[in-house]
N, C-alpha and C positions, 0 to 999 in steps of 0.2 A: 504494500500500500504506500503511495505516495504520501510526503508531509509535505505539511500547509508551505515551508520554505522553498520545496522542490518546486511545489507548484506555483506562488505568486512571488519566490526568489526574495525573501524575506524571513525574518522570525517574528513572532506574536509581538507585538510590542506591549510592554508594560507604564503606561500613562498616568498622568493625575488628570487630566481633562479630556475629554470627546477628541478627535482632530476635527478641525474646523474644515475638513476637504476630504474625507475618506474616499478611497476607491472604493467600487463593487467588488466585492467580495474579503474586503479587508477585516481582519480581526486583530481585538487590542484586548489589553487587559486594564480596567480604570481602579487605580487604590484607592480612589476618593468616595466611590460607592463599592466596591467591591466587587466587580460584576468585569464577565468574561463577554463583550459587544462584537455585532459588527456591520457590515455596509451588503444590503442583500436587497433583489431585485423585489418592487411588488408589485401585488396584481390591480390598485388601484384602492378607492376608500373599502375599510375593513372594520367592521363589527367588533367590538366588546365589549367585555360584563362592566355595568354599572353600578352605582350606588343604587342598591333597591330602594322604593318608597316604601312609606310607613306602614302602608295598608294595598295589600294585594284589590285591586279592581281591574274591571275588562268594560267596555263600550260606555270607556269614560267621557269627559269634557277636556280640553287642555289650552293653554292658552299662555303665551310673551315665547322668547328667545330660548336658544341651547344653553346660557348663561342665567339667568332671572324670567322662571316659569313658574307655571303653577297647573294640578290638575286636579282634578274635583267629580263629583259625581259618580255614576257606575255603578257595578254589582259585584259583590266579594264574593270570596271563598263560601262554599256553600258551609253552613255548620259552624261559621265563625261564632264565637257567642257576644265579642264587641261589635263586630264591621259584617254580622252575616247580612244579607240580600242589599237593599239599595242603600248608598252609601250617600250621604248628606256632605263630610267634613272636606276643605279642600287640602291638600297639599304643595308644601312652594318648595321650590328648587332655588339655591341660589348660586348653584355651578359648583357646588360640592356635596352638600348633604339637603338635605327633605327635612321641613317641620311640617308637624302637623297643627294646620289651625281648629282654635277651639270654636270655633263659629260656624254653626252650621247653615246647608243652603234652604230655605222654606220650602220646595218642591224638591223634596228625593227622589231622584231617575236617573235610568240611564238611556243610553241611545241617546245624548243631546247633543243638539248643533251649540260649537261655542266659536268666539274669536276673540282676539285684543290682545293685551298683555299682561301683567301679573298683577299690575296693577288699577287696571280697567276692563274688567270682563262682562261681554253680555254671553249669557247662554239660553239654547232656547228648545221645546219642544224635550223629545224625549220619551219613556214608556216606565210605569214603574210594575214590581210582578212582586206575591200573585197578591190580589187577583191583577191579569193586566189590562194597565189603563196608560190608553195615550193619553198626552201631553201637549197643550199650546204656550202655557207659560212661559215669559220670558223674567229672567232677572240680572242684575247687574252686582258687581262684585267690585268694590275699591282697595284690594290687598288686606281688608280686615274684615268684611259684614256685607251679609246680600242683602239686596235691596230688589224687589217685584215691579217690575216695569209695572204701566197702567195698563198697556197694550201686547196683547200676546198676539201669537202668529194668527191667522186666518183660519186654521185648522188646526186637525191634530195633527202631527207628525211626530219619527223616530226615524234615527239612522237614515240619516242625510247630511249631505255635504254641507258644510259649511266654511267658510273664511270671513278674513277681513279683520274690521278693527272692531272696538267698540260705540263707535259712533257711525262706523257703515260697515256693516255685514250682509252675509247672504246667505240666505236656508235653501237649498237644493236637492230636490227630490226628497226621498223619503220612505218610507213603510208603509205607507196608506194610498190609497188611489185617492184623485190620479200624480203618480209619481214622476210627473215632467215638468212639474207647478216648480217657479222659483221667487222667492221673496227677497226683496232687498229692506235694510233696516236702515234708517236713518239719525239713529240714539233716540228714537223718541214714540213710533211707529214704522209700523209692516207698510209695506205696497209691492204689488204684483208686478214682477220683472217676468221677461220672454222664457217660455217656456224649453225644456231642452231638445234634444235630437233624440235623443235616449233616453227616457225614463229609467229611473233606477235608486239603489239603495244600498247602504252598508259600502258605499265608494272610496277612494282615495278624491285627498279635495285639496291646495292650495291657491296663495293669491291674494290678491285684494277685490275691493267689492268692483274694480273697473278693469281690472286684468284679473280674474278667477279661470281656475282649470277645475276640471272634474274629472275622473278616469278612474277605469275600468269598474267593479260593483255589481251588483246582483238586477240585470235588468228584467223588463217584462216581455224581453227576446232573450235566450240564452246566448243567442247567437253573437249580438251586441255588446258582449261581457268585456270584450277589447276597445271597445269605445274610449276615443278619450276627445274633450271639448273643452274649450274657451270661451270665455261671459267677459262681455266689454261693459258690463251694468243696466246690458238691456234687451242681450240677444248674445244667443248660443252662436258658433263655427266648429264643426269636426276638426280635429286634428290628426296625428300619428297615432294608430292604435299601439297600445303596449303589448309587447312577447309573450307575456301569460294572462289570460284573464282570472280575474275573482274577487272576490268579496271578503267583506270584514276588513280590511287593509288598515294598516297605519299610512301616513303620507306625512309630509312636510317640504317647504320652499314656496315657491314663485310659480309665476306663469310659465316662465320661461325656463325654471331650473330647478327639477320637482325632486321628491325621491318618494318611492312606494315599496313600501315593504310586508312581508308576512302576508298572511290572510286565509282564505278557504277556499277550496274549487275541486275539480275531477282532474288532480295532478300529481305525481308521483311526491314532487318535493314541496310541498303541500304546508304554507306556514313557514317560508322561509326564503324565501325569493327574492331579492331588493331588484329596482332596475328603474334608471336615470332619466328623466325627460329633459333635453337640450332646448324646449322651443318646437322641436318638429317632431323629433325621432325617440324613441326610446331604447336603451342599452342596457343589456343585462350586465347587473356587477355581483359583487359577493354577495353570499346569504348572511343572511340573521345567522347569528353563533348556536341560537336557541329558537324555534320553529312555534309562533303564535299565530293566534287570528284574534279579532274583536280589540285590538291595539288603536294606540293613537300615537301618534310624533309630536314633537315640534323642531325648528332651527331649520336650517338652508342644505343645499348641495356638499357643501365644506361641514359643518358640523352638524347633527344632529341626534338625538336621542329617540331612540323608541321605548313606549311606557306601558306598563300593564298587560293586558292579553291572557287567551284562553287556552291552556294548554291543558289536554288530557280531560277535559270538562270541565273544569276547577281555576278560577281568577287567581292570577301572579301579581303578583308586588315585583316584577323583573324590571330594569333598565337595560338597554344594549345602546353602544356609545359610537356613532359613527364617525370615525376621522377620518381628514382629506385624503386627496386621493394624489399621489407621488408618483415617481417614479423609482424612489429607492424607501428606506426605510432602515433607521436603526431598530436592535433586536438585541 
């Protein structure tokens, strides 16, 4: 067997700091942390374990940045004897650890459309079980105490897209006929925006309320499952279908620069699929380290987090941490 000298005509070196220009394939030894490193090729952004949240939920609410989030709402662990079935309390992230706030939200559900950031959230619609009952409610969150809009959505809905901020969001499609219905929100009141191309439910959704994407989801064509669209605040456009269709997903990003991860469907790798929307096209990248549906995200292309999710029938308290996407990587 050849040694590492033979082949890159070098010895290991033993360092106090990183080199600031590693080749491919170079290894060092650092006494400052103690660790054996080195310069190896990668396959692009890569999934890992997070800081769990306090309280395991699935087809949560979530809402702000990869840095200063928060996510709230959902349905726990079945048999929990604190947090069993819908969960009220929210949870904030502040890019290291999860508290849990002691203020609960007035309408416990899950399935809800939310948007904003951590510390302006509207959420809205939703299902609570058993027994089950939709949800039109809207309410608002300022980082410490919900507060009940005056005006709820139009109907009932669950498990629909939504984005945007807290003073203009958009509930898109849903669980209940007819699932092509979209509302936009103006911090104050609902009003009916253009219907979509695909009706559908339980989708990937990013965006703002005038550049919004919606893709792929449980439609009322299976066939359609690949769909993916864009909302300028007033009307749908088709876009690039994504690689694998289904449902339950988590998502996060932009119009132009999505990420959709995990979810459910008739596919072998099933709950574990991440794949990149550019704007047009979508590209398959690495999987989720850990295989969810009923998840949600937040953050961009470069960083993001995916939260909660159902695995094996039973609500996770899971975080997986997606970092950028290189072409090299220390190890």
């Amino acid at each position: 067997m050849s040694t590492y000298k033979e082949i890159y005509g070098q010895e290991i070196k033993i360092v106090s700091s990183d080199p600031s220009n590693p080749t491919l394939g170079q290894i060092w030894y650092n006494t400052s942390s103690n660790q054996l490193k080195g310069f190896r090729a990668s396959q692009g952004g890569v999934w890992s374990t997070g800081t769990a949240m306090n309280v395991p939920r699935s087809q949560l609410g979530t809402a702000g940045t990869y840095t200063s989030s928060v996510v709230f709402g959902g349905r726990s662990a079945p048999g929990s004897p604190q947090f069993g079935g819908n969960i009220t309390k929210a949870d904030k992230w502040n890019g290291s650890s999860w508290t849990l706030d002691s203020n609960s939200m007035n309408d416990n559900r899950a399935g809800l459309g939310s948007a904003g950031t951590q510390t302006a959230v509207v959420a809205f619609g939703g299902f609570s079980y058993p027994p089950y009952v939709v949800h039109s409610a809207t309410e608002l969150y300022n980082g410490s105490s919900w507060t009940t809009a005056p005006n709820s959505l139009p109907t009932n809905y669950s498990q629909m897209g939504s984005f945007g901020t807290q003073t203009a969001a958009v509930a898109a499609g849903g669980n209940e006929n007819p699932i092509a219905k979209t509302f936009n929100w103006n911090g104050s009141s609902w009003t009916a925006g253009g219907d979509m191309t695909n009706g559908r439910f339980s989708m990937g959704s990013a965006g703002t309320q005038t550049a919004g994407l919606v893709f792929s989801g449980n439609p009322d064509a299976p066939a359609k499952r690949e769909a993916t669209e864009k909302y300028n605040g007033s009307s749908w456009t088709n876009s690039g279908n994504v690689g694998t269709g289904r449902y339950s997903v988590g998502s996060s990003g932009t119009q132009t620069a999505a990420l959709m991860f995990g979810g459910s469907g008739p596919f072998s790798q099933k709950g574990s699929l991440t794949e990149q929307f550019n704007g047009s096209t979508w590209t398959a990248k690495n999987n989720l380290g850990t295989a969810l549906y009923q998840l949600r995200g937040f953050g961009t292309t470069t960083n993001s987090l995916a939260v909660g999710g159902t695995l094996s029938g039973v609500s996770r308290n899971f975080v997986q941490d997606w970092t950028p996407e290189a072409t090299v990587a220390i190890f």
